[in-house]
Backbone and ligand atoms as CSV (ligand in chain L), in Angstrom:
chain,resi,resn,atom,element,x,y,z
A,1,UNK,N,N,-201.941,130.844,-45.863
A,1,UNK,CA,C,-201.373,130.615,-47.203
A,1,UNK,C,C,-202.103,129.451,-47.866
A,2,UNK,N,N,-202.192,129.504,-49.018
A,2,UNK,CA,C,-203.006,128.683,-50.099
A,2,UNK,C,C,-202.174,127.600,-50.133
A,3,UNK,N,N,-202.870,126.412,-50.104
A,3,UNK,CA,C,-202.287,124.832,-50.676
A,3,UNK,C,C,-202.076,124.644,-52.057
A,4,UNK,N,N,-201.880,125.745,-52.937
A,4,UNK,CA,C,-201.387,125.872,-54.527
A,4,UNK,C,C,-200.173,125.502,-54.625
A,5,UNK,N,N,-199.800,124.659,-55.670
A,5,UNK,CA,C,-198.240,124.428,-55.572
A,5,UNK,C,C,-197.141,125.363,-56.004
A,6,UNK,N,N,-198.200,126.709,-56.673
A,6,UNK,CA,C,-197.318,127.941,-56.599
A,6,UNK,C,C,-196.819,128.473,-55.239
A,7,UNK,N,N,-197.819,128.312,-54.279
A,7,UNK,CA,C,-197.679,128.634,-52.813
A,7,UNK,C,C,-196.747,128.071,-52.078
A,8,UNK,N,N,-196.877,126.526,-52.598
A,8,UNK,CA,C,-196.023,125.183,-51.226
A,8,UNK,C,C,-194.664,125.706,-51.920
A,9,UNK,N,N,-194.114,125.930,-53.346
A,9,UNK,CA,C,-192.719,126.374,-53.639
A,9,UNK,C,C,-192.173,127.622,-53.047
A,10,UNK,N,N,-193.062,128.952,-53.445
A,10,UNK,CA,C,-192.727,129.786,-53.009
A,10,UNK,C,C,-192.152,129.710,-51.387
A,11,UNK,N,N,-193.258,128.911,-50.542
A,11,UNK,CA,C,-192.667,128.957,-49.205
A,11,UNK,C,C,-191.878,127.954,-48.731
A,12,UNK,N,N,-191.385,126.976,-49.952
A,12,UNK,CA,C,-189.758,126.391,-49.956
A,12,UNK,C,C,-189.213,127.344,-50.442
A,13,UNK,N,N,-188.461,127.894,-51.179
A,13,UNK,CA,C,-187.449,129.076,-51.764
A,13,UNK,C,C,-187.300,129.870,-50.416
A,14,UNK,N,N,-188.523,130.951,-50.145
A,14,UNK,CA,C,-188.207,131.874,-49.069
A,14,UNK,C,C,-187.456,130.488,-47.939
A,15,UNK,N,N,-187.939,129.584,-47.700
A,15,UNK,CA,C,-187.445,128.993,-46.232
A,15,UNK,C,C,-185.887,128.842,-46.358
A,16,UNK,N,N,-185.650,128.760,-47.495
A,16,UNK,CA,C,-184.288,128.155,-47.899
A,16,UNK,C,C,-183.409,129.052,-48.564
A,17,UNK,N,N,-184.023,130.142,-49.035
A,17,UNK,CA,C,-182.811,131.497,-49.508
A,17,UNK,C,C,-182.972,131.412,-50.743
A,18,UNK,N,N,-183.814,130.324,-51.616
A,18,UNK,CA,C,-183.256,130.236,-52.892
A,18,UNK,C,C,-183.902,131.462,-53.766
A,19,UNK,N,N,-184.048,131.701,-54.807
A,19,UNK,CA,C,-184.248,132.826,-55.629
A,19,UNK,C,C,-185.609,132.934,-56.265
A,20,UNK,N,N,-186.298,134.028,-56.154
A,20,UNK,CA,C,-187.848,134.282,-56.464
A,20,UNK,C,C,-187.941,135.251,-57.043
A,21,UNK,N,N,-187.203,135.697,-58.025
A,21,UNK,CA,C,-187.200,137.031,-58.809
A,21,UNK,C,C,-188.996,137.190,-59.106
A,22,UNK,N,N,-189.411,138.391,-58.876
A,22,UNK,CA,C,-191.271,139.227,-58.834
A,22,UNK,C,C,-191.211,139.258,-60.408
A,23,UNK,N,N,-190.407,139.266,-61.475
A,23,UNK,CA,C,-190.658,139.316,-62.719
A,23,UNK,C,C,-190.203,138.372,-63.430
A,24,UNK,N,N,-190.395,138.062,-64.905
A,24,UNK,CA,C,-189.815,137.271,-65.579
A,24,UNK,C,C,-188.304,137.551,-65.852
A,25,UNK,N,N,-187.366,136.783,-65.284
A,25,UNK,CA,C,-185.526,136.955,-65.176
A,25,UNK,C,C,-184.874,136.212,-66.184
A,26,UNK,N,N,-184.112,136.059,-66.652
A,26,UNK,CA,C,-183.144,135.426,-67.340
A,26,UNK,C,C,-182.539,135.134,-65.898
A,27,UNK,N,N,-181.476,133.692,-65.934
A,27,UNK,CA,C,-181.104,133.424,-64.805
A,27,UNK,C,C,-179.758,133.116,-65.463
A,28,UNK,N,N,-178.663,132.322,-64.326
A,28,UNK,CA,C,-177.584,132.722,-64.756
A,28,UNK,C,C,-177.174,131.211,-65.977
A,29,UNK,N,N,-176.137,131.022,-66.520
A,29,UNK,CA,C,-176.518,129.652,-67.551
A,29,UNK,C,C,-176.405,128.086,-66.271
A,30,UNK,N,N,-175.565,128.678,-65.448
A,30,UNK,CA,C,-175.249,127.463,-64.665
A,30,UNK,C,C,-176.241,127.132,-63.573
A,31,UNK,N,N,-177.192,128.212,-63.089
A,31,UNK,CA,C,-178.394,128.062,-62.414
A,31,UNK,C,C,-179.828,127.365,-63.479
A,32,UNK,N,N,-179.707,127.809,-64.701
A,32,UNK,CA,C,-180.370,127.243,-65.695
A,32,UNK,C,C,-179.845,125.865,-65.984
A,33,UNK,N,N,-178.919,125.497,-66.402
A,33,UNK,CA,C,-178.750,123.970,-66.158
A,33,UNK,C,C,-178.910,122.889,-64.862
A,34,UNK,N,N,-178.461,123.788,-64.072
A,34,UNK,CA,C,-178.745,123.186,-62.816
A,34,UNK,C,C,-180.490,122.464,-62.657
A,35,UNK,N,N,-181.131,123.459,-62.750
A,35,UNK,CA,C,-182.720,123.247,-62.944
A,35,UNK,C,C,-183.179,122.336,-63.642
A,36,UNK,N,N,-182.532,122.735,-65.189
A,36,UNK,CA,C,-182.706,121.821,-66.092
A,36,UNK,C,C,-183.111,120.047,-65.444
A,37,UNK,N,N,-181.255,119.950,-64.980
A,37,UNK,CA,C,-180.781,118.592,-64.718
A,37,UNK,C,C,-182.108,118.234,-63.491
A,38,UNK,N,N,-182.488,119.223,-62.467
A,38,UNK,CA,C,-183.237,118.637,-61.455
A,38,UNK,C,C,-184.346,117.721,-62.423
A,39,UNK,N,N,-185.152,118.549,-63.078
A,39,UNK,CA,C,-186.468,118.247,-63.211
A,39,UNK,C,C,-186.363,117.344,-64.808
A,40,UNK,N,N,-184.961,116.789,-65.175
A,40,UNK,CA,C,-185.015,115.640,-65.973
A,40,UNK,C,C,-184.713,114.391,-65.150
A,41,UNK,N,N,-184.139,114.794,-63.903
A,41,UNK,CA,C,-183.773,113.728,-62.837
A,41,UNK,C,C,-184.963,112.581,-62.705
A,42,UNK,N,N,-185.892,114.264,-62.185
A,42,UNK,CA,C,-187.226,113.782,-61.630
A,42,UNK,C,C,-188.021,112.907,-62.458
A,43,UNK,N,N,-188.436,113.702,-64.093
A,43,UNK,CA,C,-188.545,113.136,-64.882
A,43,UNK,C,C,-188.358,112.188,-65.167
A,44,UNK,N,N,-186.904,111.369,-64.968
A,44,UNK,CA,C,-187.030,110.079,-65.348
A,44,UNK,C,C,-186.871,109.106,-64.253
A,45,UNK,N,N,-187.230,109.722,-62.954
A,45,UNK,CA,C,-188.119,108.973,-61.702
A,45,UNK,C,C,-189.155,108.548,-62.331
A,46,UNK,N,N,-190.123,109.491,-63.235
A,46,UNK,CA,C,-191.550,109.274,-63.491
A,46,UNK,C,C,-191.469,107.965,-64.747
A,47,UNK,N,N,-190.381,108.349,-65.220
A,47,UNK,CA,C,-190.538,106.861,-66.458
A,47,UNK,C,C,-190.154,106.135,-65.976
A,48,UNK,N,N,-189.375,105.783,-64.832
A,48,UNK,CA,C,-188.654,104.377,-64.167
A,48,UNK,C,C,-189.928,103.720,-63.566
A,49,UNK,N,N,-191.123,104.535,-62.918
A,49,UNK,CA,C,-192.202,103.689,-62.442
A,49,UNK,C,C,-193.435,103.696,-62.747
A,50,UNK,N,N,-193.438,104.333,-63.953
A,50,UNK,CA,C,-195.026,104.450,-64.735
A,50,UNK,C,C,-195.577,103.065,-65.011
A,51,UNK,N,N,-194.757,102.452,-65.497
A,51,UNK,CA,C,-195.477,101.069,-65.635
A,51,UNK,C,C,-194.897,100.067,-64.815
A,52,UNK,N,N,-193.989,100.018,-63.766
A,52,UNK,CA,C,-193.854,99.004,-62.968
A,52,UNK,C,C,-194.630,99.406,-61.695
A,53,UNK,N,N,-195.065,101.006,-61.230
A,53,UNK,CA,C,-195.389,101.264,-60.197
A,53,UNK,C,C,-194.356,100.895,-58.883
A,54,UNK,N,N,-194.774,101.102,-57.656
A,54,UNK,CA,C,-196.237,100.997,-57.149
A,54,UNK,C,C,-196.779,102.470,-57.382
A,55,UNK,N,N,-198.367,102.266,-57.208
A,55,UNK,CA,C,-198.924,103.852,-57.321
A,55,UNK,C,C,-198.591,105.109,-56.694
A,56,UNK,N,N,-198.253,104.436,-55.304
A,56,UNK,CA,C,-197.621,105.651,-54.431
A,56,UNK,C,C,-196.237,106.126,-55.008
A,57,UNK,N,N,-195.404,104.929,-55.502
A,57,UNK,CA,C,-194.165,105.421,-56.033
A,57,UNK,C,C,-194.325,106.589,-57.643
A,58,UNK,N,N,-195.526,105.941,-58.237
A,58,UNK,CA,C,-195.627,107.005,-59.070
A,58,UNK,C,C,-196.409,108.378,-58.427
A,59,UNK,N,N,-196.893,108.337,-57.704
A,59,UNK,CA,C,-197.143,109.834,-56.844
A,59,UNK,C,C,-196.490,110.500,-56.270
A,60,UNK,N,N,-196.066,110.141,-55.811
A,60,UNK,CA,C,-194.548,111.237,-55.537
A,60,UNK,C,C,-193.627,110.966,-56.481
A,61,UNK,N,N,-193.119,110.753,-57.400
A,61,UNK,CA,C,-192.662,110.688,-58.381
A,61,UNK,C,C,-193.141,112.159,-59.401
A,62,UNK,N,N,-194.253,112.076,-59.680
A,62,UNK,CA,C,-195.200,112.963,-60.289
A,62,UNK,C,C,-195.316,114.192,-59.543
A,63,UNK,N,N,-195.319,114.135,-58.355
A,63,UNK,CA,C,-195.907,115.578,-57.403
A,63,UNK,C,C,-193.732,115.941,-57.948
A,64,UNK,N,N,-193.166,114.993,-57.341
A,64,UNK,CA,C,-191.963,115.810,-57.551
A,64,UNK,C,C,-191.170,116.495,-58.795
A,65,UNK,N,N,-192.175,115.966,-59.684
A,65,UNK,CA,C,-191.836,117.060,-61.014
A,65,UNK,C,C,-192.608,118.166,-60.488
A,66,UNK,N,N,-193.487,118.099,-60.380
A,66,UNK,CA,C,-194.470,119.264,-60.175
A,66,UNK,C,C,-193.686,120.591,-59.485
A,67,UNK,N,N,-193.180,120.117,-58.589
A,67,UNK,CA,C,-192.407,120.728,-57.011
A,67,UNK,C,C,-191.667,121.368,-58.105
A,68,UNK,N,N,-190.356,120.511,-58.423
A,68,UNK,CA,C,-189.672,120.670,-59.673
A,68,UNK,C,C,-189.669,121.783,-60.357
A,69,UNK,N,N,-190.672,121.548,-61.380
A,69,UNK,CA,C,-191.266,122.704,-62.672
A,69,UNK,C,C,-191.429,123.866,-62.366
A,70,UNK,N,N,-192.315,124.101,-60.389
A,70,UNK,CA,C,-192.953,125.058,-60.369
A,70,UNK,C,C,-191.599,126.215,-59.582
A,71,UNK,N,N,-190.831,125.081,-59.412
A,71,UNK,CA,C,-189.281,125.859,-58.652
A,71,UNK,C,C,-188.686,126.458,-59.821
A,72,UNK,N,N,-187.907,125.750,-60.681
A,72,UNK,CA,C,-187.679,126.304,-61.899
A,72,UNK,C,C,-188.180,127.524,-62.404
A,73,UNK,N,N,-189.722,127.639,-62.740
A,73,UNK,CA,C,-190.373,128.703,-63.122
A,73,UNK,C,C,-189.881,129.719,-61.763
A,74,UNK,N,N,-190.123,129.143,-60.934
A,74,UNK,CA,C,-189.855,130.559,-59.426
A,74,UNK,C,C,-188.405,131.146,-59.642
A,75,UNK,N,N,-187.466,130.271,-59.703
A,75,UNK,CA,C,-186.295,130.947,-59.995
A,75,UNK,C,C,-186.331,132.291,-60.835
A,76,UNK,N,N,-186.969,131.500,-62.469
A,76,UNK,CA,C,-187.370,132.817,-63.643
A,76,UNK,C,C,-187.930,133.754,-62.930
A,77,UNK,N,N,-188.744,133.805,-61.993
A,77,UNK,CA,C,-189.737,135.097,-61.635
A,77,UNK,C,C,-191.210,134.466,-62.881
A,78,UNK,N,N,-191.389,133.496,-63.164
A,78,UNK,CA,C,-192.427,133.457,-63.984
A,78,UNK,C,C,-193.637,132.942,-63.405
A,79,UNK,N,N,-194.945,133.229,-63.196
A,79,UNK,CA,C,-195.999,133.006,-62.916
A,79,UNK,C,C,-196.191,131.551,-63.688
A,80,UNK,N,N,-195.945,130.314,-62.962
A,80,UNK,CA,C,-196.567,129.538,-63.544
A,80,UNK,C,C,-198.085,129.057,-64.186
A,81,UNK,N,N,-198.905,129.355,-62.774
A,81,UNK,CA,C,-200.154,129.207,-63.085
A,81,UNK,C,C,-200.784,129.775,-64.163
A,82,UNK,N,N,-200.552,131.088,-64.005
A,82,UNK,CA,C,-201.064,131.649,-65.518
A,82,UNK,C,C,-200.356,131.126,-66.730
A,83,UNK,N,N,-199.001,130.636,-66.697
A,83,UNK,CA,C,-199.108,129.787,-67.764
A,83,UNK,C,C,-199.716,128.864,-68.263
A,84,UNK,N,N,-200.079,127.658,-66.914
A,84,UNK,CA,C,-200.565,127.087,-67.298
A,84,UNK,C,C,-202.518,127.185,-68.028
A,85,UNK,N,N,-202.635,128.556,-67.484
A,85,UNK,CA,C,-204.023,128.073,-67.706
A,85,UNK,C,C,-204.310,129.410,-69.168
A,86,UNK,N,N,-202.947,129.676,-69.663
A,86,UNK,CA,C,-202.929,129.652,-71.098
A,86,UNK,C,C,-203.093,128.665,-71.952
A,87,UNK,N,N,-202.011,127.691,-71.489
A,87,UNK,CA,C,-202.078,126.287,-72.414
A,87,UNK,C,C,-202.796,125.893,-72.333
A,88,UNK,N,N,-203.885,125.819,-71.149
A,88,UNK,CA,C,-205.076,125.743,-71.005
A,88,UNK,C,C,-206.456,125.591,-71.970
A,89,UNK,N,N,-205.883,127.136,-72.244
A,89,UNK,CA,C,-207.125,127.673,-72.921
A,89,UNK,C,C,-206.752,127.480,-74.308
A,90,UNK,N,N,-205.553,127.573,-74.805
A,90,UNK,CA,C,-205.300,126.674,-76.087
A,90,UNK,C,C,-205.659,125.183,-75.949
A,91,UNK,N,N,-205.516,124.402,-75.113
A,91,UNK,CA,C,-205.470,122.895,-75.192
A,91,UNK,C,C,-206.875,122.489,-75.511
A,92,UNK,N,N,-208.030,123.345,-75.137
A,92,UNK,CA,C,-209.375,123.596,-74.863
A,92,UNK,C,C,-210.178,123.759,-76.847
A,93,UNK,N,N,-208.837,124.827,-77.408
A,93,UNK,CA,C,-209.587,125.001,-78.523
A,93,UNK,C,C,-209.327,123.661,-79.744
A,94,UNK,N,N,-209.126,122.718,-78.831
A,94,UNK,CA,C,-208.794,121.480,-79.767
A,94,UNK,C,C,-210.063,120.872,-79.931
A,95,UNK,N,N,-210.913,120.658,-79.150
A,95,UNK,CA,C,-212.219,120.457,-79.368
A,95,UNK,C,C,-212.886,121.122,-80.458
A,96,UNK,N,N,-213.275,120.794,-81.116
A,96,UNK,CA,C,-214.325,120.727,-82.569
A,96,UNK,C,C,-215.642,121.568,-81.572
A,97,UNK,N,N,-216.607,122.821,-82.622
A,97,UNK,CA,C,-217.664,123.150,-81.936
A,97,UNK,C,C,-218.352,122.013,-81.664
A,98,UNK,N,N,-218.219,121.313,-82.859
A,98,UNK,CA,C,-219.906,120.301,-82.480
A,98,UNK,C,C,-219.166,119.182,-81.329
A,99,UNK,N,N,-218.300,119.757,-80.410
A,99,UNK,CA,C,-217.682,118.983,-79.704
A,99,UNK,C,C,-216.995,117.739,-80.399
A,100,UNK,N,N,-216.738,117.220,-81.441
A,100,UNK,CA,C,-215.948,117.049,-81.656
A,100,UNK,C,C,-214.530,116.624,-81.871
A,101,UNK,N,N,-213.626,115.210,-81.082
A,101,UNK,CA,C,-212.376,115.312,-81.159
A,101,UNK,C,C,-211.410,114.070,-81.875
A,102,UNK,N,N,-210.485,114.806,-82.374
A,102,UNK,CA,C,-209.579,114.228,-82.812
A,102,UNK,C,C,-208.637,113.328,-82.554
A,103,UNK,N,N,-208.558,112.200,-82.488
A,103,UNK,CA,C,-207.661,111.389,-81.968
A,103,UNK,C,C,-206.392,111.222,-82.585
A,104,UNK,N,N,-204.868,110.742,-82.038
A,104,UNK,CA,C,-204.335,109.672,-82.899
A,104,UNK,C,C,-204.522,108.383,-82.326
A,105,UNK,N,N,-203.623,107.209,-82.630
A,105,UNK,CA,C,-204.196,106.052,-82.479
A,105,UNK,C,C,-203.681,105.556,-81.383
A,106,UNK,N,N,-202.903,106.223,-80.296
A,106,UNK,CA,C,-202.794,106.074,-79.423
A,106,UNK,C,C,-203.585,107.044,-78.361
A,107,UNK,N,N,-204.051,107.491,-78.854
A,107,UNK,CA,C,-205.288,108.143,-78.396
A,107,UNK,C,C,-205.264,109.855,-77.655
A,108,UNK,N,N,-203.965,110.145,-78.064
A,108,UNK,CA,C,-203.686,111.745,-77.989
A,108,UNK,C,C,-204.683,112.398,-78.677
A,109,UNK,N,N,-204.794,113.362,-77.720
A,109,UNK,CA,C,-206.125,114.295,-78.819
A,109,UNK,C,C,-204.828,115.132,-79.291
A,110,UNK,N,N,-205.143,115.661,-80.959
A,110,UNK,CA,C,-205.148,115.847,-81.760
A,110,UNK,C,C,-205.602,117.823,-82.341
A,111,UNK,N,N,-204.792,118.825,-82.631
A,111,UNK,CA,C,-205.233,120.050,-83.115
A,111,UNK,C,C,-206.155,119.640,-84.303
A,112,UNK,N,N,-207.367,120.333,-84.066
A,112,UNK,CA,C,-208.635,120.441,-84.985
A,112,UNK,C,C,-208.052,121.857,-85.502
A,113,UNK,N,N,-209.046,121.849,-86.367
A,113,UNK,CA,C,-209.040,123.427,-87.610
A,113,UNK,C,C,-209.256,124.603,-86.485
A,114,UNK,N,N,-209.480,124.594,-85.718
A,114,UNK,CA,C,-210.068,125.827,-84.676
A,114,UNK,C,C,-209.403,125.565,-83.300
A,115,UNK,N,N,-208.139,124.767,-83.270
A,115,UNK,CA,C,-207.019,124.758,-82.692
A,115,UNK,C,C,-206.568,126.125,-82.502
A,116,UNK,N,N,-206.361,126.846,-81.203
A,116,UNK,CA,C,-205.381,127.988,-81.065
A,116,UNK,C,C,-204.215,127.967,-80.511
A,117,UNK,N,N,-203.242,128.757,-80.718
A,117,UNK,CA,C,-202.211,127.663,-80.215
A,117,UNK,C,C,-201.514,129.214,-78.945
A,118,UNK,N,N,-201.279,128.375,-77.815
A,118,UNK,CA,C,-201.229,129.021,-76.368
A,118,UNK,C,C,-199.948,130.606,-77.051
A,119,UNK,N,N,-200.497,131.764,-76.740
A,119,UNK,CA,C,-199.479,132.663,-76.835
A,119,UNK,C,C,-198.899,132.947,-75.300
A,120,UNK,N,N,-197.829,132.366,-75.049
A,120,UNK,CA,C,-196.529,132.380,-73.585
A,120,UNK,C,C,-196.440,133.808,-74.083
A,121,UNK,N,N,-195.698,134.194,-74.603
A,121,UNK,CA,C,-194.916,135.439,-74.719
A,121,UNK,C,C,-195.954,136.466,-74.191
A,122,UNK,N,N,-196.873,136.383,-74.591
A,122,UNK,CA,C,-197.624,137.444,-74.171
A,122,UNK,C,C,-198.257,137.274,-72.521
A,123,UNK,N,N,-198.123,136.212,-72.131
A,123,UNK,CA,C,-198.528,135.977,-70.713
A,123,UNK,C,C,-197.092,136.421,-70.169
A,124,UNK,N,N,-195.930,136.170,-70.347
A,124,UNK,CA,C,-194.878,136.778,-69.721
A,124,UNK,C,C,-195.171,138.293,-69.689
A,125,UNK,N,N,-195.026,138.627,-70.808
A,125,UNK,CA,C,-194.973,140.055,-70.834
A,125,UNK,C,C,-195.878,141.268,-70.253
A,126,UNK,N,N,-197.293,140.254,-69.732
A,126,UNK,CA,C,-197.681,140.590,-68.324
A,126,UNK,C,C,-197.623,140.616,-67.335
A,127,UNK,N,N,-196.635,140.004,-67.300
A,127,UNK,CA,C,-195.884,139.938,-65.792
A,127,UNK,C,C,-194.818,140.294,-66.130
A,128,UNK,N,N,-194.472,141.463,-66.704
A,128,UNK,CA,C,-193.337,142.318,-66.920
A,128,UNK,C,C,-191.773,141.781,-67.688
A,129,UNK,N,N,-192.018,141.267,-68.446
A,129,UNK,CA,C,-190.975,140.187,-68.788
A,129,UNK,C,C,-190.740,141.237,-70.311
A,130,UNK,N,N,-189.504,141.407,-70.696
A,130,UNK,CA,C,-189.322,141.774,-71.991
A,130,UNK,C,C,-188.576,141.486,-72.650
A,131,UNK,N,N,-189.149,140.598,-73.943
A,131,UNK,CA,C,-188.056,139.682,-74.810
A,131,UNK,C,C,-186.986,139.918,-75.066
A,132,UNK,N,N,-185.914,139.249,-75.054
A,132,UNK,CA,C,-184.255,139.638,-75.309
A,132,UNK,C,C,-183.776,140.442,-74.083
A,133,UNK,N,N,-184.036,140.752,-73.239
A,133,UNK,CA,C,-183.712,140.826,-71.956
A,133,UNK,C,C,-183.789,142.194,-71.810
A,134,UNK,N,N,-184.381,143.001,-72.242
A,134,UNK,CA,C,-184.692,144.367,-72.009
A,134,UNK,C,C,-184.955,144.644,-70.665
A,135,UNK,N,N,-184.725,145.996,-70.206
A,135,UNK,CA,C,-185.411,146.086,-68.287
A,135,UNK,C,C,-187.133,147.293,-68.956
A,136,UNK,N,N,-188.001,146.466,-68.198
A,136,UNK,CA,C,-189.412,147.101,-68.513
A,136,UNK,C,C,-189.346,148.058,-67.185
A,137,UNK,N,N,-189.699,149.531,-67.881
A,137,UNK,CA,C,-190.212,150.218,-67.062
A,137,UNK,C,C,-191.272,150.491,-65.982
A,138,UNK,N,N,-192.181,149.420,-66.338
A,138,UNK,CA,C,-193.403,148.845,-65.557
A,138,UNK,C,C,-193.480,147.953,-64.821
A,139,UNK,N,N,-192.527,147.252,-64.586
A,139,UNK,CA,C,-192.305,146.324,-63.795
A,139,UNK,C,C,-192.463,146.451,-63.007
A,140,UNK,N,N,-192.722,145.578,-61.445
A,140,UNK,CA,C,-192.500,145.731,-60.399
A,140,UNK,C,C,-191.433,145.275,-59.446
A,141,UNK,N,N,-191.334,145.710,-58.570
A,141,UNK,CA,C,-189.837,145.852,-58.169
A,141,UNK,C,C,-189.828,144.641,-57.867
A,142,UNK,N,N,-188.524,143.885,-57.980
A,142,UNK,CA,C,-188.144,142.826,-57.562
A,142,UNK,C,C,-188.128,142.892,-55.979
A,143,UNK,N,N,-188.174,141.363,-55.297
A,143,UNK,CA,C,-188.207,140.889,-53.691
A,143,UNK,C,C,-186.983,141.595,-53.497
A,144,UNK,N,N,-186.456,141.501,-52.099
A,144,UNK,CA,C,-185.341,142.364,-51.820
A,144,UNK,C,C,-184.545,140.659,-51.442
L,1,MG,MG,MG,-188.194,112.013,-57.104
């Protein structure tokens, strides 16, 4: 098995029973808050030691959103990775051809004119997901 942190979650969930729906799920509201609350917990682990540190405390701090986010998404049945490397490829078209970038003054880069902006919906809906909670005929079968 791969050292991806899609991988290290998945084989927390299976170890532990928790839920890995194979498609994009609506989950239930109280399993959705639940999640929620984890990964704002974590979250504000990460602001309690960003600037006091120590470094290690902000590293696991940070990996444990990660853990976090990528559980959350597992619950949904949603392919994180390919999300991310949608936003990816939007975050990418912020760069100007002539290379190019935009700052603000705290030094966030900035959408240029040739900014694209990440389409999710359509990365779900490759992985069988159908808006407003429809059941897709193409799907693949959910884990047992
Ligand atoms: Mg933590």
């Amino acid at each position: 098995m791969s050292s991806s942190p899609a991988d290290l979650v998945r084989q927390f969930h299976l170890a532990f029973g928790l839920d890995a729906p194979a498609t994009p799920t609506e989950v239930s509201p109280r399993l959705a808050a639940h999640r929620g609350e984890l990964l704002a917990e974590e979250a504000a682990e990460v602001a309690e030691v960003s600037v006091s540190g120590p470094l290690d405390r902000l590293a696991h701090e940070l990996a444990d959103v990660v853990y976090v986010a990528y559980g959350t998404a597992l619950v949904h049945g949603i392919d994180l990775d390919a999300v991310i490397a949608e936003i990816h490829r939007s975050n990418m078209t912020k760069l100007g051809p002539d290379g190019s970038v935009a700052r603000r003054a705290d030094g966030k880069v900035l959408k240029g004119e040739h900014y694209r902006a990440p389409d999710v919906s359509a990365v779900l809906e490759r992985q069988g997901w159908i808006p407003d909670g429809g059941v897709s005929c193409h799907a693949p079968a959910h884990s047992p």
